[in-house]
C-alpha positions in Angstrom: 0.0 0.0 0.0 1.3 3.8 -0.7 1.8 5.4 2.8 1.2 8.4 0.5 -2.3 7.5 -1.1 -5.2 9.8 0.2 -7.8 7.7 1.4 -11.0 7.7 0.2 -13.8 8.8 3.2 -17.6 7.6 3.2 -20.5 9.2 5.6 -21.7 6.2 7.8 -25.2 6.8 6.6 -23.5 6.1 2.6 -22.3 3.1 3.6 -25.4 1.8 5.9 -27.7 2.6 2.4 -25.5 0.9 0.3 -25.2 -2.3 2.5 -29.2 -2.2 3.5 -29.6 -3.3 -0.1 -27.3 -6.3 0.5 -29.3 -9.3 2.3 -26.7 -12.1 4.0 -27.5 -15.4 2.7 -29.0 -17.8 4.5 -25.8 -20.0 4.4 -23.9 -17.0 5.9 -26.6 -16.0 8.8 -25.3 -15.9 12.2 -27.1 -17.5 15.4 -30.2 -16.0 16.1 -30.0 -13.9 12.5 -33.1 -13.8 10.7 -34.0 -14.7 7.4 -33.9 -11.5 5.5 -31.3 -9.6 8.0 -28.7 -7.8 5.5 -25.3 -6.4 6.1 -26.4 -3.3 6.8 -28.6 -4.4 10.1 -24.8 -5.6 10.9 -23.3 -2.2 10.2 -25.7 -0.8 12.3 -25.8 -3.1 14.7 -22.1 -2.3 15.2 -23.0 1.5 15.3 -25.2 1.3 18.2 -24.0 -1.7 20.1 -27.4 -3.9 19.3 -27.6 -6.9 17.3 -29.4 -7.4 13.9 -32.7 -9.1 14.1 -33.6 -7.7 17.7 -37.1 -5.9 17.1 -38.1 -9.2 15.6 -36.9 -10.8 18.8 -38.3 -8.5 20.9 -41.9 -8.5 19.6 -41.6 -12.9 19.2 -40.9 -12.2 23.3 -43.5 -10.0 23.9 -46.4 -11.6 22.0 -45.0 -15.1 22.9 -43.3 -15.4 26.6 -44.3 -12.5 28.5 -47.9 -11.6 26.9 -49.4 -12.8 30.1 -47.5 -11.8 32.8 -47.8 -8.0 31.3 -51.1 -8.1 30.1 -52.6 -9.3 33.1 -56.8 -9.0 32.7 -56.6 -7.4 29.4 -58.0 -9.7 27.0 -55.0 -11.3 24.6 -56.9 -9.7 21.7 -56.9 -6.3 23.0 -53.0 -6.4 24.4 -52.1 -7.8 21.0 -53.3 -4.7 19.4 -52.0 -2.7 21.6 -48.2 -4.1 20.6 -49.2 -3.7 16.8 -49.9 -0.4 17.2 -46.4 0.4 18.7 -44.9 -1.8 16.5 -46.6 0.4 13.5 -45.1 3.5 14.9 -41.5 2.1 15.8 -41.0 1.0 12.0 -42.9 4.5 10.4 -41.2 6.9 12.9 -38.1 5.3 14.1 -36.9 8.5 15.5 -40.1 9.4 17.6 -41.2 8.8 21.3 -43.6 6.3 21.5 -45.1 8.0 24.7 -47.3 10.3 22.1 -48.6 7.1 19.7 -49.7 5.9 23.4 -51.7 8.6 24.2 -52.8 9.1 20.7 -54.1 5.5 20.4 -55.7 5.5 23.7 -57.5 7.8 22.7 -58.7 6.5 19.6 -59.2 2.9 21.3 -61.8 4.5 24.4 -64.0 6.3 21.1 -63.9 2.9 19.3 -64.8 1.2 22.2 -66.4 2.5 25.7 -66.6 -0.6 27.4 -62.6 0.0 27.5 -62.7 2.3 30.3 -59.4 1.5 31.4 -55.9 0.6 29.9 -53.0 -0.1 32.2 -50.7 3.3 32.0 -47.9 0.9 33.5 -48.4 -1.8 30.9 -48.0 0.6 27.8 -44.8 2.4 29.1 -42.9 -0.8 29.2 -43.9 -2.0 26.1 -43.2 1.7 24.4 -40.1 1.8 26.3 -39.2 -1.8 25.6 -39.5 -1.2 22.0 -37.7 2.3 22.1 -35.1 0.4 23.1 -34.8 -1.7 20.4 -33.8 -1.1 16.7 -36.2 -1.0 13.8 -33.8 -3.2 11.7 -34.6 -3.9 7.9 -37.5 -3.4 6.0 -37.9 -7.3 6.1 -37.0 -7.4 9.2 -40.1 -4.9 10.5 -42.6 -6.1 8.3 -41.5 -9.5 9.7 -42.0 -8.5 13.0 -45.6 -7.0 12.3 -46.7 -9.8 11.0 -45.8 -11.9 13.8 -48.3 -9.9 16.2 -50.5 -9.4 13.2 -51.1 -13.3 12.5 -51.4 -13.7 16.7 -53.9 -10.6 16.9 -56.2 -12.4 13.9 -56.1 -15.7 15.7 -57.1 -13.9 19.2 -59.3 -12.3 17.3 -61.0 -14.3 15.8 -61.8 -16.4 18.8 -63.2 -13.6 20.6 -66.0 -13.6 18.1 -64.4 -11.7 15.3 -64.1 -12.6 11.8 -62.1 -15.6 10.0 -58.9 -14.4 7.8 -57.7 -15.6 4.5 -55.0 -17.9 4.9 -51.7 -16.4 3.6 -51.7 -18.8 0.8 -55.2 -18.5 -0.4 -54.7 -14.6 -0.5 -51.4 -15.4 -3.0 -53.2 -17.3 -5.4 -56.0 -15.0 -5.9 -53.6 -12.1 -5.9 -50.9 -13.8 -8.2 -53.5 -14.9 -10.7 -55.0 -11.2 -11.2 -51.9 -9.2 -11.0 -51.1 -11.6 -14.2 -54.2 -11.4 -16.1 -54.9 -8.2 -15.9 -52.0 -5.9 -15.8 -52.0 -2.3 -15.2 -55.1 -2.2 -13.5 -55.8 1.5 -11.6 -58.7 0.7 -9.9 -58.6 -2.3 -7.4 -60.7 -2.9 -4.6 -61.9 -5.3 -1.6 -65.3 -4.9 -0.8 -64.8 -6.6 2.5 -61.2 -6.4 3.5 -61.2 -7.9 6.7 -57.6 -6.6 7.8 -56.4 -5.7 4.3 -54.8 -8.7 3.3 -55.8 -9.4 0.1 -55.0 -5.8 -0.8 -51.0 -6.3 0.3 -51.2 -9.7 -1.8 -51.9 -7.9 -4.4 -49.7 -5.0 -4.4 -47.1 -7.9 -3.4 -47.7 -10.1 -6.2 -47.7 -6.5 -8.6 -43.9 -5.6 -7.2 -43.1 -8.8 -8.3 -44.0 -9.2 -11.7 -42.7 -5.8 -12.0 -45.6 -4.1 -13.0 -46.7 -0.3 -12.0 -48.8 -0.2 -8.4 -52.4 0.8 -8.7 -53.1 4.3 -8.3 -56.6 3.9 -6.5 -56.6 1.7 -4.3 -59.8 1.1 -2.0 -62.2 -1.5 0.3 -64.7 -1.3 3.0 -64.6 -3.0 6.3 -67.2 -4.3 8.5 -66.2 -2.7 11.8 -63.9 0.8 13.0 -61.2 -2.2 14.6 -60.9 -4.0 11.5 -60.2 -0.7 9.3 -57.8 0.1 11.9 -56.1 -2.8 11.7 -56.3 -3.1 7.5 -54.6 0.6 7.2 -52.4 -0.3 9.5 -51.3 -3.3 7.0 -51.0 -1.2 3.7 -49.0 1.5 5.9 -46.3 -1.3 7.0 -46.0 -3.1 3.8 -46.1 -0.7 1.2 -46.4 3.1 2.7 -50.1 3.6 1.1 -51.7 5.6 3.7 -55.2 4.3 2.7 -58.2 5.5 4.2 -61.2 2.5 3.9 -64.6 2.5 4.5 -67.1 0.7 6.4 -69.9 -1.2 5.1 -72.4 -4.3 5.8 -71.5 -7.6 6.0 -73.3 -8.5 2.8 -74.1 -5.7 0.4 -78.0 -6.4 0.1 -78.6 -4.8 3.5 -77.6 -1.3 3.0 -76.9 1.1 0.1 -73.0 1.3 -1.0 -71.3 4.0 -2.1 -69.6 2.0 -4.9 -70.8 2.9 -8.4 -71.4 0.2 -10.6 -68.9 -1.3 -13.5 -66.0 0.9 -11.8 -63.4 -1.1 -10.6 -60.4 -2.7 -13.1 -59.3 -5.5 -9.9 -61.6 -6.7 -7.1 -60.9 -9.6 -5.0 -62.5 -10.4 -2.0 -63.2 -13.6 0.8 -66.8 -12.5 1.8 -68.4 -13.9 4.7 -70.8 -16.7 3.9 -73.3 -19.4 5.1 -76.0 -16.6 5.9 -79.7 -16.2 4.7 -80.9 -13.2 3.7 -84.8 -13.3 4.6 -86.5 -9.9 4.7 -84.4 -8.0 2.4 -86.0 -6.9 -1.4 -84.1 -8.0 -4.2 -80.8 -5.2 -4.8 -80.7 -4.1 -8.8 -77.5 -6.2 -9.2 -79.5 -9.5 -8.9 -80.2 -9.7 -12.3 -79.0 -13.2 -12.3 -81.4 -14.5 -9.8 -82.7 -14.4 -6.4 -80.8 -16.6 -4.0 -80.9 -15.4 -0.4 -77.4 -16.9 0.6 -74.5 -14.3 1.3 -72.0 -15.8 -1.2 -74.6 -15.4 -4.0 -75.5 -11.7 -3.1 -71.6 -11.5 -2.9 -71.4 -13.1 -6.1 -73.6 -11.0 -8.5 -72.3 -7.7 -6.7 -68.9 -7.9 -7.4 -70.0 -8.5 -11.0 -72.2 -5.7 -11.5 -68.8 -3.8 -9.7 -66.0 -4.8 -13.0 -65.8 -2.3 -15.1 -65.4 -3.3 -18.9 -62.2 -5.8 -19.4 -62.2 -5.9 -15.3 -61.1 -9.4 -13.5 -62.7 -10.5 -10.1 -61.2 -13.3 -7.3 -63.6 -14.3 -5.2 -63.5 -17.5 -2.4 -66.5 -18.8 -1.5 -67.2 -22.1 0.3 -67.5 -25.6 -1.8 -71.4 -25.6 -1.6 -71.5 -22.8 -3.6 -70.5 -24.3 -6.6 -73.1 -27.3 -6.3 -76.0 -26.5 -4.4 -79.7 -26.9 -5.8 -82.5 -24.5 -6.0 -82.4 -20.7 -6.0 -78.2 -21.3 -6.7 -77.8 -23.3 -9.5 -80.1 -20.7 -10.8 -78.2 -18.1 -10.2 -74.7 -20.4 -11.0 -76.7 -20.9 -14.7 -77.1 -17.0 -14.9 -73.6 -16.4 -14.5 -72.1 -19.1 -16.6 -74.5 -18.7 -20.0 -73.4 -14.7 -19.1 -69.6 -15.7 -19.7 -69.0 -14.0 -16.0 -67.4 -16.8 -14.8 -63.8 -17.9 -15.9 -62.1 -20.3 -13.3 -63.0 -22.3 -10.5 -59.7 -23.7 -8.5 -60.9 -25.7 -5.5 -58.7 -25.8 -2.7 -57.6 -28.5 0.0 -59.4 -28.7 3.3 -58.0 -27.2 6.8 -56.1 -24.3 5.4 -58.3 -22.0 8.1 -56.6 -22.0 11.5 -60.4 -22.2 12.8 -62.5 -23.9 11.0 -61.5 -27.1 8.5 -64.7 -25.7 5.9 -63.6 -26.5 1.8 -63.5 -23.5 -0.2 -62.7 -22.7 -3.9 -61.7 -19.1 -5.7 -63.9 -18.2 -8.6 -62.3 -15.7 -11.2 -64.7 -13.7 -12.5 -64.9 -11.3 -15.3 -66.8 -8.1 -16.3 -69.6 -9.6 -19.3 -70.6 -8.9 -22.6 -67.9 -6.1 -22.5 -66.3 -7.4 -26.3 -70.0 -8.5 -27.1 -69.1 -12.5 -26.7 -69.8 -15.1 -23.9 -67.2 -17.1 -22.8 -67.3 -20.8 -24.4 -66.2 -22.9 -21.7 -64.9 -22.9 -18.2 -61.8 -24.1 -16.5 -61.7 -25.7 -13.5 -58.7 -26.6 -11.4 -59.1 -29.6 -9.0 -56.5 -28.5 -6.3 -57.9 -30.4 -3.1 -55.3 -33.0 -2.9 -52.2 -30.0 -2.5 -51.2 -28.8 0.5 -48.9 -29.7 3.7 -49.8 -29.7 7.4 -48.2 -27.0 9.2 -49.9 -27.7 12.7 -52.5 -30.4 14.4 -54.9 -29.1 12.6 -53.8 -26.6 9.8 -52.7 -26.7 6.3 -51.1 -24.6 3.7 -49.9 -24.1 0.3 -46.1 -24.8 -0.6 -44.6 -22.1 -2.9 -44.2 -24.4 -5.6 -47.7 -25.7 -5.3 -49.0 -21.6 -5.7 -47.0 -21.2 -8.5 -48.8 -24.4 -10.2 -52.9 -22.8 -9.3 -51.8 -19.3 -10.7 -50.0 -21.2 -13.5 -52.8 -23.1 -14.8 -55.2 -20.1 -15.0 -52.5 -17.9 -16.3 -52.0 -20.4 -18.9 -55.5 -20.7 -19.9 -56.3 -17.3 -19.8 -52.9 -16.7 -22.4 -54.2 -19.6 -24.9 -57.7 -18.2 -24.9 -56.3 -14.3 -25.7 -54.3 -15.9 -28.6 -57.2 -17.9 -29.8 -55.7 -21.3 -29.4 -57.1 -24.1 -26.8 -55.5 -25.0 -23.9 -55.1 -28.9 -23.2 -55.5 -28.4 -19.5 -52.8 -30.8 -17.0 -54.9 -34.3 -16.2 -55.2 -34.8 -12.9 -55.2 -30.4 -12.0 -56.9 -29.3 -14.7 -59.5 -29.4 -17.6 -61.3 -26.9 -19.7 -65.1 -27.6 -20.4 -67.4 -26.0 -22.8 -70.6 -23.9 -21.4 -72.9 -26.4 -22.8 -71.3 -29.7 -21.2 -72.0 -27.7 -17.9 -75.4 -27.0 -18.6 -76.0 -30.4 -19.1 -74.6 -31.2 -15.6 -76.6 -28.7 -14.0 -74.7 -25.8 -14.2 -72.6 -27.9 -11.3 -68.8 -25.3 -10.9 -67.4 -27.9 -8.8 -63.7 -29.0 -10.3 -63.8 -32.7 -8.6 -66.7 -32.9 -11.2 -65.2 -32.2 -14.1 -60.9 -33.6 -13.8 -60.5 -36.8 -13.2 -57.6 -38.0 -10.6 -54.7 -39.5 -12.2 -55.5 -43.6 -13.1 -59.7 -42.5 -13.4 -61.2 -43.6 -16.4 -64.6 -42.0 -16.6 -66.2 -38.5 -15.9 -68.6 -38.6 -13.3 -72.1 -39.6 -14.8 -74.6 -36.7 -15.4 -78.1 -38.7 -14.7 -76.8 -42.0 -12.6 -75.9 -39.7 -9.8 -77.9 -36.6 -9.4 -80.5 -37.9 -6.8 -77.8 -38.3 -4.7 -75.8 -35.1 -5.5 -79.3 -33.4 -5.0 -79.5 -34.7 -1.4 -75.8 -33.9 -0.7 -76.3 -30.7 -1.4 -79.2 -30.2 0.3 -77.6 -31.6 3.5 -74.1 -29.9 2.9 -76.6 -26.6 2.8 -78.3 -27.3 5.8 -74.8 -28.0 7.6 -73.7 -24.7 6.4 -76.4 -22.8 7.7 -76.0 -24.4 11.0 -72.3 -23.7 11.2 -72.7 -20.0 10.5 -75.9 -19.6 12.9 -73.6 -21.3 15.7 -70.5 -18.9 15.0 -72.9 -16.0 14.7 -74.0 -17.2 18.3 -70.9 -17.7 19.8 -69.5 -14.0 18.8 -72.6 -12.3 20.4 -71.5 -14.6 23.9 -68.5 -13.6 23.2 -68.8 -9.5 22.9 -70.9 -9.2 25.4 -68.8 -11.6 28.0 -66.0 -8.7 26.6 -68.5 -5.9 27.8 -67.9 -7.4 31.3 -64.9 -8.1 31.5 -64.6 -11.8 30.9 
């Protein structure tokens, strides 16, 4: 080396931006490094004396270990919210006190909620100081940490009489498939967004394909908590600072502010299993009156696309085979050339309930003046790997394969060739095959497992597939009128205090 040389000098902050861009690979990680921790969290870590990966640390402690020794009464629920909320404000504003986000959500949380007369002044300073304390780390790294309490909070949540979520895996198929299809959309939406998730998916699988993000991007909520929660989401993951708003839980009981044939993207897990007795027929059910949630769901979002527009919606297996008022409806939508895809999905993929479900792609109809010729349907119930007891989930490679298949599809049928389908996944079948079998959307109908030799028969069967589906109705109903009853015990044993 030249004694002589003049060095060359770099700021720290130069050198922390050019090594946050730098992830450590996961053959070089250090004990108790986290995936996605990059030589910058090092640098810094160095800077200040910390270690890399400790907000993610810190929040697995204090939604994990400690939660109930510091929460003490508080319902889990409520305490988990309390550390997203904190968590929210030590990733946006690093450099702030958390003593003012305290006060600030207080507030907010006694308006939302009077029956929360008191929060534990004690309680919130050690977790605002605890986090304080401890470094924000990588963007991975923070969004990793928020969804830690998120996916705890949801759970809780959930068994205090909230709402099911859409498994992580569900929410990338439907996401993938549409970012794909239908590229440079500007409008997309979520009727009912629950805590946002399907919105991130999107904008997720939209950064990856390396496509432009939406410029509108909008849903409604059932409750103030939930649209809380939801902005929250968007804010961590991709700095939208979305404002939802709030509607019913089915659109037929109240008047919605969103115009008809607007949005470009719309994907949505409505609630279902609920009967809709004393309510006149909306405008939108111009494809017949059937007074289940998923069907009022069903023709809404419709009536929603605009011209060209793409729709993901899951809905429980019933929907796609049930008699009566739905296959009226099902006929409706099919002869209309509004339905494109049906993927079926395996069982137990809800952390809370082991109910079937499928995603139906949608589309906006008679926008190019033709119906869609056939359908295809994608007979995924045999994928999946157990993750717990009693949960399941999608492997990566096994997401890639559903959005493939439709992708595929849709690609052959823009071009104007056919598309052979994969046996055993997937097949495509024209509109008049599936008029003759009832207007039945249910994929194990239509592909036959690998080593069958023969389609399910279309008369030899149907008294029994009648009576199935009559049960499998009558089971739904009951499901959904015993959850409905168990979150009103639940809220009001919340009122009190139990």
């Amino acid at each position: 080396m030249n004694s002589g040389a003049e060095l060359e000098r770099f700021r720290a902050e130069e050198v922390l931006a050019w090594l946050s861009g730098r992830a450590v690979p996961a053959n070089a990680l250090r004990p108790g490094e986290p995936m996605g921790t990059t030589y910058g969290d090092r640098f810094r870590a160095g800077l200040s004396g910390g270690a890399p990966g400790g907000l993610l640390r810190t929040v697995e402690r204090l939604a994990g270990p400690d939660a109930d020794r510091l929460r003490g009464p508080m319902p889990l629920d409520r305490y988990l919210l309390w550390l997203l909320y904190l968590v929210l404000n030590r990733i946006a504003d690093p450099g702030d006190d958390l003593a003012e986000a305290v006060d600030s959500f207080q507030r907010m949380v006694r308006d939302h909620d009077p029956s929360e007369k008191a929060v534990s002044r004690n309680l919130l300073t050690v977790l605002a100081d605890t986090l304080s304390r401890t470094g924000a780390g990588s963007v991975q790294e923070s969004r990793a940490a928020f969804d830690h309490v998120l996916v705890l909070w949801r759970a809780a949540y959930a068994r205090e009489g909230g709402a099911f979520f859409t498994p992580p895996s569900v929410s990338r198929v439907m996401a993938g498939a549409l970012a794909a299809v239908r590229p440079g959309a500007v409008r997309v939406h979520d009727p009912y967004s629950r805590t946002g998730e399907l919105l991130v998916a999107y904008l997720d699988a939209v950064a990856a394909d390396g496509g432009t993000a939406p410029s509108l991007v909008s849903g409604r909520v059932p409750e103030a908590l939930e649209r809380q929660v939801a902005e929250m989401n968007l804010r961590v993951h991709h700095g939208r600072a979305v404002r939802l708003g709030e509607g019913p839980f089915t659109p037929a009981l109240g008047p919605s502010a969103d115009p008809p044939g607007t949005f470009d993207v719309l994907l949505t897990n409505p609630p279902f299993g609920r009967r809709l007795e004393d309510v006149d027929p909306p405008p939108y059910w111009t494809y017949g009156v059937a007074r289940r949630t998923e069907f009022d769901w069903l023709q809404y979002v419709v009536s929603r696309l605009a011209p060209g527009g793409r729709a993901a919606v899951l809905l429980p297996a019933g929907a796609s085979f049930n008699a009566g008022a739905a296959e009226t409806v099902r006929a409706g939508l099919v002869e209309a050339g509004a339905v494109e895809c049906v993927i079926a999905l395996p069982a137990g993929l809800f952390a809370l309930t082991a109910v079937k479900t499928q995603i139906w792609f949608l589309r906006a109809p008679g926008f190019d003046g033709a119906t869609a010729p056939e359908v295809l349907f994608v007979a995924g119930g045999h994928l999946g790997h157990r993750i717990s007891r009693t949960q399941w989930a999608l492997a990566d490679s096994e997401i890639t394969r559903l959005v493939g298949e439709y992708v595929s599809w849709h690609t052959a049928k823009e071009a104007g060739r056919s598309f052979a389908g994969t046996p055993g996944l997937s097949r495509t079948v024209p509109v008049p095959d599936i008029a003759a079998h009832g207007h039945n959307l249910d994929p194990t109908r239509y592909v036959r497992p690998r080593g069958q030799t023969a389609v399910l028969g279309a008369t030899d069967r149907a008294e029994t597939l009648d009576r199935l589906a009559r049960l499998s109705e009558e089971i739904e109903t009951l499901h959904a009128r015993a959850e409905e009853a168990g979150a009103v015990v639940a809220r009001w044993l919340r009122r009190y205090g139990l």
